[in-house]
PALUMSE-823575 format. One record per residue (C-alpha): residue in one letter; residue number from 0; x, y, z. Coordinates in pm, whole numbers, plus 50000, padded with zeros to 5 digits. Example, Ala and Ser with C-alpha at 12.3 -4.5 7.8 and 13.67 -1.06 7.14 Angstrom:
BEGIN
<r=A&k=0&c1=51230&c2=49550&c3=50780>
<r=S&k=1&c1=51367&c2=49894&c3=50714>
//
This chain:
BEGIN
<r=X&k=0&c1=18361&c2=67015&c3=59822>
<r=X&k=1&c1=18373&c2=67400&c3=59899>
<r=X&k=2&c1=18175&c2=67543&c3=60138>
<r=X&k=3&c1=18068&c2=67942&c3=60175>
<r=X&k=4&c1=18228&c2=68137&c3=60401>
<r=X&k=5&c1=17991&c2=68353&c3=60428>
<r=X&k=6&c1=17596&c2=68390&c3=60455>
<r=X&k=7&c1=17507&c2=68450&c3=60118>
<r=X&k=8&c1=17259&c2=68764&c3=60063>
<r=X&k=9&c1=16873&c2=68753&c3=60027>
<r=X&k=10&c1=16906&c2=68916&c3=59646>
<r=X&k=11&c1=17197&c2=68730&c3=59542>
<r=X&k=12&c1=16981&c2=68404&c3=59665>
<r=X&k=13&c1=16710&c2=68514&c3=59456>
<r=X&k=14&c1=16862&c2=68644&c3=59226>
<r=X&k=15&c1=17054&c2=68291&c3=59197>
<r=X&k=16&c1=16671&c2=68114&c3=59204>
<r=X&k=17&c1=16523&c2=68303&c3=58956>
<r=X&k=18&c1=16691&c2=68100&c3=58675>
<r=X&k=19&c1=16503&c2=67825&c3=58787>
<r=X&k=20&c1=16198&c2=67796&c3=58567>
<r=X&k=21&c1=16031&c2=67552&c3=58400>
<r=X&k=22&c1=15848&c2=67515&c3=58092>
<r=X&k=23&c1=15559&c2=67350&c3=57928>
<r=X&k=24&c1=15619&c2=66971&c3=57868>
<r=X&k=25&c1=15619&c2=66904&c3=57429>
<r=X&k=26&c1=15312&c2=66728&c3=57321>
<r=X&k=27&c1=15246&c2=66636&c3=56965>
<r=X&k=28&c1=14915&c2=66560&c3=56782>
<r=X&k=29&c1=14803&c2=66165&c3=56726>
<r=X&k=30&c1=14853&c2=66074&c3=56383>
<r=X&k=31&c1=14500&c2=65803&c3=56489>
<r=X&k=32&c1=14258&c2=66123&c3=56624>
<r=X&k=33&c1=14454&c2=66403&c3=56659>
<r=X&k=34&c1=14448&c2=66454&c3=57077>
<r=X&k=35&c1=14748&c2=66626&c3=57193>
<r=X&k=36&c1=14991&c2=66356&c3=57384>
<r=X&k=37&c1=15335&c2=66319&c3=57479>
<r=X&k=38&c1=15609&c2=66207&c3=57236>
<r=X&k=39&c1=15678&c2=65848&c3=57210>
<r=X&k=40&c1=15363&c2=65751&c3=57484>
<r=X&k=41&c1=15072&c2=65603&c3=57385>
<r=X&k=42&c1=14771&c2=65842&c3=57292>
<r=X&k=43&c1=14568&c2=65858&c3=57640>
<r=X&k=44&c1=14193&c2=65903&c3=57463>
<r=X&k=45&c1=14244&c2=65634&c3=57204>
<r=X&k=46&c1=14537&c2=65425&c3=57330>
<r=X&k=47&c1=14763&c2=65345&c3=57010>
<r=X&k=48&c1=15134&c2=65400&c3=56931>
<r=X&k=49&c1=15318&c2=65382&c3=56635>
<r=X&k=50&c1=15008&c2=65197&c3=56473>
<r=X&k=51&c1=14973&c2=64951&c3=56732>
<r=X&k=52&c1=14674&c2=64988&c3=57025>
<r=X&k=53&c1=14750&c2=65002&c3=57366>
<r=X&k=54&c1=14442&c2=65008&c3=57499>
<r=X&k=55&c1=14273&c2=64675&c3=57544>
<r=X&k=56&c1=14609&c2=64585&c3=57738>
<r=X&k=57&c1=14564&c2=64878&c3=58024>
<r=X&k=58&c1=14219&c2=64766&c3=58034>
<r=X&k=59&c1=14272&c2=64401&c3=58110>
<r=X&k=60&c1=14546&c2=64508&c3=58369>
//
């Protein structure tokens, strides 16, 4: 593993950190009532997935 041999500079450190962004996570509409949720997750205001409801199981749980 190499190491620096050198203290590396405030601006190239920030430089160096300002790739690191991050972006919005991709939500898609429920084909059931249209809320925005997460790909392949069960819709959180109605509870179904791929035609099959979720719901009454979280709610037993």
């Amino acid at each position: 593993m190499a190491l620096p041999k050198y203290k590396m500079s405030r601006a190239n450190t920030h430089m160096r950190r300002a790739a690191w962004k991050t972006s919005a996570a991709a939500t898609v509409a429920c084909p059931n009532c249209g809320a925005q949720t997460l790909p392949h997750m069960a819709c959180p205001s109605c509870g179904q997935f791929r035609g099959r409801t979720y719901r009454a199981a979280l709610k037993n749980a």
